[in-house]
N, C-alpha and C positions, 0 to 999 in steps of 0.2 A: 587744511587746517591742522596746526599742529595740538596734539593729546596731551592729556596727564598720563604718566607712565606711572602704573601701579600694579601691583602682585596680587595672582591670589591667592586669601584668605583660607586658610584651612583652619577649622576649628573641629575637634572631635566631642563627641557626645557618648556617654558611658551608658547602656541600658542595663536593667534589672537583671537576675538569673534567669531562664526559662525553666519550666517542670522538667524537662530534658536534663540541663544541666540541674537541676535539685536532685533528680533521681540519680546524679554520678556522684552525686555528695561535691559536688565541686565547692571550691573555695574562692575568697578572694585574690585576684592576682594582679590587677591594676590600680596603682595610685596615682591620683590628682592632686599639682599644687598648682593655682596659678595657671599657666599657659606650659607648664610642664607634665605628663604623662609618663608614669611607669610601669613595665610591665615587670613582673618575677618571673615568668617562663622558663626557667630554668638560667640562661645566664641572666642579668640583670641589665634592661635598656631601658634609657631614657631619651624622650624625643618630643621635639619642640614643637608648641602648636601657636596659632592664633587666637584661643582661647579654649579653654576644655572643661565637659561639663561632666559632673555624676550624676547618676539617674534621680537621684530628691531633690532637680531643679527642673522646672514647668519648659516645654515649649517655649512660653511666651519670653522665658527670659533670654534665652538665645537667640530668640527673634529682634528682642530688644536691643542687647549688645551687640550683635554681630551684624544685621538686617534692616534695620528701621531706619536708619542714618540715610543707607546706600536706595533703599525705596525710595526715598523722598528728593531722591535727585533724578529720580525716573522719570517726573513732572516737569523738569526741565530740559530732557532731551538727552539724559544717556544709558546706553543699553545696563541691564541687569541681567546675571545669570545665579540662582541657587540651586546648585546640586549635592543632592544626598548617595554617599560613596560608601560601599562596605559591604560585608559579606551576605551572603543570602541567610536571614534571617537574624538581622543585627538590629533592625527596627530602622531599617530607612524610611521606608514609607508611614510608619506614626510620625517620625520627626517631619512629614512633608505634608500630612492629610491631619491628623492626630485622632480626637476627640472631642465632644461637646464640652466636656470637662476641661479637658487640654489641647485647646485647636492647635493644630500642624500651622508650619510656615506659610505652606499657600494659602490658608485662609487672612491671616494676618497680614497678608502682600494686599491683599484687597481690599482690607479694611484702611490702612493706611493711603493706599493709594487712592482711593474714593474720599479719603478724610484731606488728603491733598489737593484734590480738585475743585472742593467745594469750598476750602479757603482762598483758591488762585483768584485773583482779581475777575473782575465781571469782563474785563474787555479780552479775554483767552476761552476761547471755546474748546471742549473735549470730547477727542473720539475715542471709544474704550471697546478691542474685540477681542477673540479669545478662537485659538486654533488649540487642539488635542489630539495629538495620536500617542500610538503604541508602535514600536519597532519590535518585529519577534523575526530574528533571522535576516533574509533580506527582502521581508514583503513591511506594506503599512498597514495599521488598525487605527479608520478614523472614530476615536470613540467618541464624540461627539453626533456621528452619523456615517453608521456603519455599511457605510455603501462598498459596492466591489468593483469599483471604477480604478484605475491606475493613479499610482501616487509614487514621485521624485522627488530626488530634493534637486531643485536649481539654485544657482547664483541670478540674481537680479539685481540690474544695477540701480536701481532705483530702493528695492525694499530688502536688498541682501542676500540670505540664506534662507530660501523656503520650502516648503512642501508643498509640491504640486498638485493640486486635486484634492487637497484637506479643505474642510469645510470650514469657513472664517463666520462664528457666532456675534452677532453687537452686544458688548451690556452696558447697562445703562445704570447700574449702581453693583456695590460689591456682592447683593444677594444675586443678582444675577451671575455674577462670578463664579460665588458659592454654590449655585445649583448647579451649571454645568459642571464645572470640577467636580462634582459629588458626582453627578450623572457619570461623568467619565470614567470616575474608577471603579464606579460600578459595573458600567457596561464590560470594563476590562475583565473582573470577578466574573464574569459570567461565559464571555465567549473564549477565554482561555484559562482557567481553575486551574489549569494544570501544568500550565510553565511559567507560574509566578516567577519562579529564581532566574530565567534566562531571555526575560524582556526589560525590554526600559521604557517609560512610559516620558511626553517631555507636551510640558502645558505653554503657548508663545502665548504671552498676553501684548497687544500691540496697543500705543497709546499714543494720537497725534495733537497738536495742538495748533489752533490757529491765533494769531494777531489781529482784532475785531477793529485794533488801532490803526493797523496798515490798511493803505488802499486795496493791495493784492492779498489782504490776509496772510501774509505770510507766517511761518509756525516750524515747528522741532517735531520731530517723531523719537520714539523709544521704544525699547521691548524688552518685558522680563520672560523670560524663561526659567519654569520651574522642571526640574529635570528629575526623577525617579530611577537613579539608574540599576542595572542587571546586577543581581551579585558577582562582589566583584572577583572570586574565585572561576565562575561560568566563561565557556568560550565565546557567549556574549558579550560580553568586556573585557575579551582580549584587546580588543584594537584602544579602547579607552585606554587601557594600562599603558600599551605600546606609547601612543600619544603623549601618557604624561610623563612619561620615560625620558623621551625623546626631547620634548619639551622641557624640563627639569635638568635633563642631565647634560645635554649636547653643549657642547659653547659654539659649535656653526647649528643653530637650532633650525636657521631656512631650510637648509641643506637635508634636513633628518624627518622633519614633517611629514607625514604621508595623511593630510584628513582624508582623502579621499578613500582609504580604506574601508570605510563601513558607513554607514547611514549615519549613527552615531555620533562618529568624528565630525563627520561634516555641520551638521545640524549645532557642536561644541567648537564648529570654528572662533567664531567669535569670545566665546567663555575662557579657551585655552588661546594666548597670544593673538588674541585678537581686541576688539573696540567693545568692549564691556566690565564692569565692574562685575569679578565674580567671589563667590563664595560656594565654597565644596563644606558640607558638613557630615563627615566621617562618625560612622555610627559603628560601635564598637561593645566587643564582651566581655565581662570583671571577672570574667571565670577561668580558673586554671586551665579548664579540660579545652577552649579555646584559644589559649594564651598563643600558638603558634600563629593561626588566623589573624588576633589582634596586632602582632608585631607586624605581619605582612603586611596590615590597611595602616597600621602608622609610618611605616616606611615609604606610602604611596602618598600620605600626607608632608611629611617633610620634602619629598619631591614636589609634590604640584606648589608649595610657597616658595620653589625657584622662578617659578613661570610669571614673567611678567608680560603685564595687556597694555596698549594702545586707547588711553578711552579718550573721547573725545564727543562733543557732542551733533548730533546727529539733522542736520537743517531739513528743512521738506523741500526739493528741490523737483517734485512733480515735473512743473513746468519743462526746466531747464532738460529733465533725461528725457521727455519725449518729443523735443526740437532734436536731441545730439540722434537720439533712433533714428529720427526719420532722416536723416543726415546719411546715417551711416546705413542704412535701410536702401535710397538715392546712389550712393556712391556703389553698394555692391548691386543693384538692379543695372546699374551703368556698366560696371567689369563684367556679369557676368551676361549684356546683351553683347559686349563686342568682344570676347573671346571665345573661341573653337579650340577644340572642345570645353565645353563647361565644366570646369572645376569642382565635382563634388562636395566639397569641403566650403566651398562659396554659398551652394545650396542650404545646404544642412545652417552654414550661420546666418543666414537671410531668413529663415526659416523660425529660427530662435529668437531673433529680434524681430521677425513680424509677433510672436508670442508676448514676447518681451510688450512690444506697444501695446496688444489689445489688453494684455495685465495693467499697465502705465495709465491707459485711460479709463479702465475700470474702478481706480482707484481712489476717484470723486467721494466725499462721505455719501450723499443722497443714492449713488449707485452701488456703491456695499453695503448701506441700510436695508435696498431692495435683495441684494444677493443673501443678504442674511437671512431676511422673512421666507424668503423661498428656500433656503436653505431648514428650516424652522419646519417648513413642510413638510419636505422631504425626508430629516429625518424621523417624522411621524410615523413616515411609509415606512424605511429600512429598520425603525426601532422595532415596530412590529412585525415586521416577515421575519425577524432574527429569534423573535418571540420574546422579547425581553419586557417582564414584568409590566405593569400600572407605573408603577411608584418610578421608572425609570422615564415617565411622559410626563414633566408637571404643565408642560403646554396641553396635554388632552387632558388632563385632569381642570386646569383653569377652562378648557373651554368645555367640561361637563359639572361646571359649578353651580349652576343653574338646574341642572337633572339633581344633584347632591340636598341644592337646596330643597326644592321642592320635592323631594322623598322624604328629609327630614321632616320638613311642614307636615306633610303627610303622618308621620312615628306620630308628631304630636298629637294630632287631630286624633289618629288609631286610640293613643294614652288614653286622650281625655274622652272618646266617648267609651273605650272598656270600662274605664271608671263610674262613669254616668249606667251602662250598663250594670255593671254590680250592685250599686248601690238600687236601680230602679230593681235589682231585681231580690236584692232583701227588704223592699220597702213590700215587692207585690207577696214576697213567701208571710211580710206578717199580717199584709190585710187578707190572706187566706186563712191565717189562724185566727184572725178577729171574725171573721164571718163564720169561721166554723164555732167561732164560741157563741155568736149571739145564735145563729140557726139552732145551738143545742139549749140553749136558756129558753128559747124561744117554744121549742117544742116541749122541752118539760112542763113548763107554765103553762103550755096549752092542755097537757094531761093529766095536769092538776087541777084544772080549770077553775083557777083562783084569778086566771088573768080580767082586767075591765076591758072593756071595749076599747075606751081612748088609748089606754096602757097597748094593748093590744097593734093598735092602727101605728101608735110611734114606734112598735118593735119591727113592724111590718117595712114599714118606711124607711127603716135605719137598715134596715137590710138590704130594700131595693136598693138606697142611694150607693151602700156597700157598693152591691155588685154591679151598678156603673159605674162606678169610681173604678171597680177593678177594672171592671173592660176596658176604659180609658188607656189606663197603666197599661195592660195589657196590649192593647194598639201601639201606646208608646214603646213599649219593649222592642215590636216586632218593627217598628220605624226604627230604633236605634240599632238592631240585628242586621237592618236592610243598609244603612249607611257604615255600619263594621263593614261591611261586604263592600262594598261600593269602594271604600278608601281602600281595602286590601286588592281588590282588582286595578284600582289606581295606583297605587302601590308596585302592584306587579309591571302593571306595562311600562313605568320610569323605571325600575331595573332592568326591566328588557331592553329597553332603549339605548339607558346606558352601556349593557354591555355590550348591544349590538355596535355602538359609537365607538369605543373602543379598541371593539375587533373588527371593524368594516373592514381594516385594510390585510387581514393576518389572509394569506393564500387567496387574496382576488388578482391574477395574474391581470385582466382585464383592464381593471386601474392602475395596476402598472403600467401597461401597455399605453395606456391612455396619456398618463401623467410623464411616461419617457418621450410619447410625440410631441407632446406637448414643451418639452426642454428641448426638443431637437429644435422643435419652431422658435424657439425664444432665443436659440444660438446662431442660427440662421438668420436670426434678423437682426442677432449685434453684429454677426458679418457684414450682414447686406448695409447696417448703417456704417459700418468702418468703411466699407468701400466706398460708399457714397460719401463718407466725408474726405478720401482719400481723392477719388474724382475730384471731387470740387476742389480740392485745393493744388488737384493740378490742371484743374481747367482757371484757375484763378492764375498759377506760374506761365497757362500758356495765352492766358489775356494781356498779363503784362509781359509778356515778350513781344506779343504783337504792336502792343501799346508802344513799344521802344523800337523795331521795327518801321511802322511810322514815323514817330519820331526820325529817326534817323531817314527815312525819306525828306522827309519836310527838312529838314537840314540839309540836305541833297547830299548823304554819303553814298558814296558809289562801291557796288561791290564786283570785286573782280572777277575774273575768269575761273580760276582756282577757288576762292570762296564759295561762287556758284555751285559748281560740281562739288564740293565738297556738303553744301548745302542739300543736292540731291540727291546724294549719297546717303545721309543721314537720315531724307524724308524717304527714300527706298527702304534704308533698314526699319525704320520706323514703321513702316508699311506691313513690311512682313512680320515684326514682330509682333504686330498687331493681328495679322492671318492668323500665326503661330498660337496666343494670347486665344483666340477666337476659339480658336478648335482648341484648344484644351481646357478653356471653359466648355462647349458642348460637348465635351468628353467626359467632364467633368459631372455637369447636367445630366448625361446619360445615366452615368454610373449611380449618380445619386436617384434617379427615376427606376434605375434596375433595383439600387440595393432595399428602395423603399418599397418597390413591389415585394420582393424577397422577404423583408421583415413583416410586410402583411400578409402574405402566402406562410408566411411562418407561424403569425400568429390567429391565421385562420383555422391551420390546422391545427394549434395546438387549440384552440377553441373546440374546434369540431372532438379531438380524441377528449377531453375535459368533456364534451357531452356525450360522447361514446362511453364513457366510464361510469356516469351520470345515469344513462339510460342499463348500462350491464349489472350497476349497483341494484337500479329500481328492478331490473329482472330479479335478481337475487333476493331480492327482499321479497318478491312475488312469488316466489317458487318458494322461500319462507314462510311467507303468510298461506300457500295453498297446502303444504304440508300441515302448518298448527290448525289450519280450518279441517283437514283431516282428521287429523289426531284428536283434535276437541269434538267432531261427529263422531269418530269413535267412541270416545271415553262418553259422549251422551247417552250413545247406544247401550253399551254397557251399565251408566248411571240408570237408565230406563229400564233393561232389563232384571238389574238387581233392585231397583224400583217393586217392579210388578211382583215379581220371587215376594221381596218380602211384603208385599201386599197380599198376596196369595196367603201364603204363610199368618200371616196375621190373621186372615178370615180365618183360617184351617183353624189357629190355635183358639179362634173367639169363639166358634163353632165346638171346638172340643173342649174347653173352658166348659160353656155352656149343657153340653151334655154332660160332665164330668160336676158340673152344679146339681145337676135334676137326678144323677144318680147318686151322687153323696143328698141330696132331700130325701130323694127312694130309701136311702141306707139307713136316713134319720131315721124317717117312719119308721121303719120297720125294726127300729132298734127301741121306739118309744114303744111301739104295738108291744114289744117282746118285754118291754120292762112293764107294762100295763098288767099283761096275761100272768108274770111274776111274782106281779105281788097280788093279783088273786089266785092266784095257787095258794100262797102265802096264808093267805086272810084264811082259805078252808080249811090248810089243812090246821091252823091253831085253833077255827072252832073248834074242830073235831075233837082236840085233845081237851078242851076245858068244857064239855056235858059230859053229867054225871052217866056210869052205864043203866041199861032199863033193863026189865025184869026177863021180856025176850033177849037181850043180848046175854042175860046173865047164864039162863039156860042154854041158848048156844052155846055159850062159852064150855058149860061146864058138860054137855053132850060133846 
């Protein structure tokens, strides 16, 4: 089918200054007119773009101009590629992811392209899936599910240019779009922080369609590829540069091509001179102090709008690639029974196209529906042993919506009876103050005894009914204290639960072990149905041979001498091929019976050391715990002995208190005795001086 011959699009985009360049005082040094680009750098260049933008224009509107057109032909069958090209730290990735404020191009790929499907007429049904890795070097990072299984890129001739052993997602509206792509660049931020600048990250959205009008359903497939590439100064995107060099600049461009250089290239076969509508959007710095940088990625854009692609659009030819496999699949099983020795090289492509087939028939929607949910699983598992956050599972978060809800219910319930408690419990503090008022009105009146008897009997009354009413309250208190309690232990165990749900699988090798047998059985038995569909449809080529065989009897064709032997010839090799065939299946069978004992020998023992460690831990804790049961008998002994001391001590001082009492009494007395005997000293000796003398003392006196 012949294509439209088209170029790509290069458009550049201007970002802001960074703090970096504020703190060099940098200045402005690129102008925008139009689809022309200036830089000052010292000498003065101008260079042509397919559109160019300065940083006070939205995302959306480049999406608009450049973008939205080329989506909306995605729905009809032809590939799409948007990559963002530029130096490390030029703002590729806001232009591809953005903001809530200002969404990046891959979000608006989705919205568009889900807003096209839902207009496409009712008789076209849509399949819509989403592959995600990361290239860092020469290994893959699937971030969509970060398993450490092997991943290549193949050519298929049926679905193209893939990644082997990347995990293919369903979505089923653009939010599902929007969550993995989030999920993925997050997972990226987390398992590699550190070599942002020297990875590329590339999102395949695959999108098929059927004819509900035709008998066979027939239908178109397509794929966007959103691509995040390395900056482009890194020796990560050296080969990308080489490529568009080479491409851009060659006039023998066959000739100079080398995709097969890097993982990269190949995966950008299609985007550079190949069958896709592409656009590169060159992200670029207005700053002096980068102005040499800038000139370098505009130079790499005026090249890549040399490169022209081949689009064309894309049929679903399922059917038709896996009649020509099994064609070609028959023809080298045939070369390679009747030649000595076997061709290497024969093996290895029989081998690629058995691959090739069992991919070709997987490719049913109802049997990628299932690989996805099991995929969906899985990455459950590998999100968690990698330890990547909650917010990174919205599938275990949707399936702990339920635990969410019902702890909230719970907050509620907790709210409203605290409140019900508060309130019962200012209601009970003022019937304590009303009771203690009437109890005090009550007893004064009675100590005035001005109270009447009736008077009396209602003050009496009013107080019992009080203090039932309180006790009431009071029960009611302790029923609402008993149900706080209740909902907070209910409470607790839906958090436990949840977080036990969330972490069941973070280091249970066991479920791994479990959930890897269990994918070994589930691949095992799309073999064992390949084969058997494979049998039958050569036990079906050798019923109709026979069936023409007969015929040809009943017709009375006779076969010769040479036919014959040439006939027994072919049923001998066939014979032994079949011997051959036998024993390398029970070779086969063996091997697999060894290697399964092996991996369960393996993980018996890794069971057993997991409870050796288990059991060395709980010594340790033991020999822990018998040491503080020590320590804490000692420090008893001691609390005991300094116990008694100062009990001792206490008598001693209460004891001498006490005597030191009876002697300061002794001391009083005898201080009151001494002031008693003092002041009658006192009293005689002033009698003495105030009686007159007598007529014997006069004469003593005067002898």
């Amino acid at each position: 089918m012949a294509g439209e011959k088209c170029s790509v699009q290069a458009v550049v985009r201007c970002r802001p200054f960074t703090e970096s360049e504020k703190g060099k005082n940098a200045s402005r040094a690129v102008k925008v007119s139009g689809d022309k680009v200036t830089v000052q750098g010292g000498k003065e260049q101008t260079f042509s773009t397919d559109g160019s933008y300065f940083w006070d224009v939205a995302n959306g509107q480049v999406y608009k101009d450049k973008c939205e057109s080329l989506v909306k032909k995605v729905v009809d069958g032809y590939n799409l590629t948007i990559m963002a090209y530029g130096q490390t730290g030029s703002g590729k990735s806001y232009i591809m992811h953005g903001t809530e404020e200002d969404p990046g191009i891959g979000p608006q790929v989705f919205q568009t392209l889900f807003r096209q499907i839902e207009a496409a007429s009712d008789n076209r049904d849509f399949f819509v899936s989403i592959t995600y890795v990361q290239i860092s070097g020469d290994s893959f990072i699937d971030l969509l599910n970060p398993h450490g299984n092997e991943m290549k890129v193949r050519q298929h001739p049926q679905l193209g240019i893939i990644v082997e052993g990347a995990s293919e997602i369903v979505a089923h509206n653009d939010e599902d779009l929007n969550r993995l792509y989030d999920q993925g660049n997050r997972v990226s931020a987390i398992i590699q922080p550190d070599q942002k600048a020297g990875i590329h990250r590339v999102a395949m959205i695959r999108v098929e369609q059927k004819d509900l009008s035709t008998l066979d359903g027939q239908g178109v497939r397509s794929q966007v590829n959103l691509v995040d590439l390395a900056g482009a100064e890194t020796s990560a995107c050296k080969g990308v540069n080489a490529l568009l060099t080479a491409l851009g600049e060659s006039k023998k461009k066959d000739s100079n091509v080398l995709y097969r250089d890097s993982h990269i290239t190949r995966l950008l076969q299609d985007a550079l001179g190949g069958n896709s509508y592409t656009v590169m959007v060159a992200a670029i710095s207005a700053a002096d102090v980068s102005a040499s940088q800038t000139q370098s990625t505009l130079q790499v854009v005026q090249t890549a709008r040399k490169i022209n692609n081949q689009v064309k659009q894309n049929p679903d030819e399922t059917s038709a690639v896996i009649s020509e496999l099994r064609k070609e699949i028959a023809r080298l099983r045939t070369k390679i029974s009747s030649s000595s020795p076997v061709e290497r090289d024969d093996v290895i492509k029989m081998e690629e196209l058995v691959k090739d087939l069992q991919l070709a028939k997987k490719q049913s929607w109802e049997e990628r529906e299932r690989l996805s949910d099991a995929n969906e699983e899985e990455r459950k598992h590998n999100l968690a042993n990698k330890g990547i956050l909650e917010w990174v599972m919205d599938a275990v978060r949707r399936g702990n919506k339920d635990t969410r809800e019902r702890i909230l219910q719970i907050q509620k319930d907790k709210d409203k009876l605290q409140l019900e408690y508060k309130e019962k419990r200012q209601q009970l503090d003022r019937m304590k103050d009303d009771l203690q008022a009437k109890i005090a009105d009550y007893t004064k009146m009675t100590e005035m005894g001005k109270a009447k008897e009736d008077e009396t009997k209602a003050r009496v009354g009013a107080i019992h009914d009080l203090k039932e009413h309180l006790k009431r309250e009071t029960e009611a208190i302790k029923d609402i204290k008993k149900r706080l309690k209740d909902l907070q232990e209910k409470q607790r165990a839906e958090k436990e639960e949840a977080r036990a749900t969330s972490s069941a699988l973070k280091g249970n090798s066991e479920l791994r072990y479990r959930i890897e047998a269990e994918e070994r059985q589930k691949f095992e038995a799309e073999n064992r149905a390949m084969i058997k569909e494979e049998l039958d449809r050569m036990k079906m080529e050798l019923e109709q041979e026979k069936a023409e065989i007969q015929l040809k009897e009943a017709q009375g064709v006779q076969y010769s001498t040479k036919d014959a032997v040439q006939l027994e010839m072919q049923l001998a090799e066939m014979k032994a091929d079949k011997s051959v065939i036998t024993l390398q299946l029970q070779s086969l069978e063996q091997e697999k019976t060894m290697l399964e004992k092996t991996m369960e020998n393996a993980q018996k023992a890794h069971k057993e050391e997991m409870e050796i460690q288990q059991l060395q831990h709980f010594q340790t804790f033991r020999n822990f715990r018998e040491v503080f049961e020590e320590q804490k008998a000692a420090l008893e002994g001691r609390y005991r002995k300094l116990l008694e001391d100062a009990i001792q001590d206490a008598v001693f001082l209460s004891d001498r208190n006490s005597e030191l009492e009876q002697e300061n009494q002794a001391i009083k007395q005898e201080l009151a005795e001494m002031k008693d005997q003092m002041t009658i000293l006192k009293g005689a000796g002033a009698g003495r001086r105030s009686r007159p003398p007598t007529a014997s003392s006069t004469r003593s006196t005067a002898s």
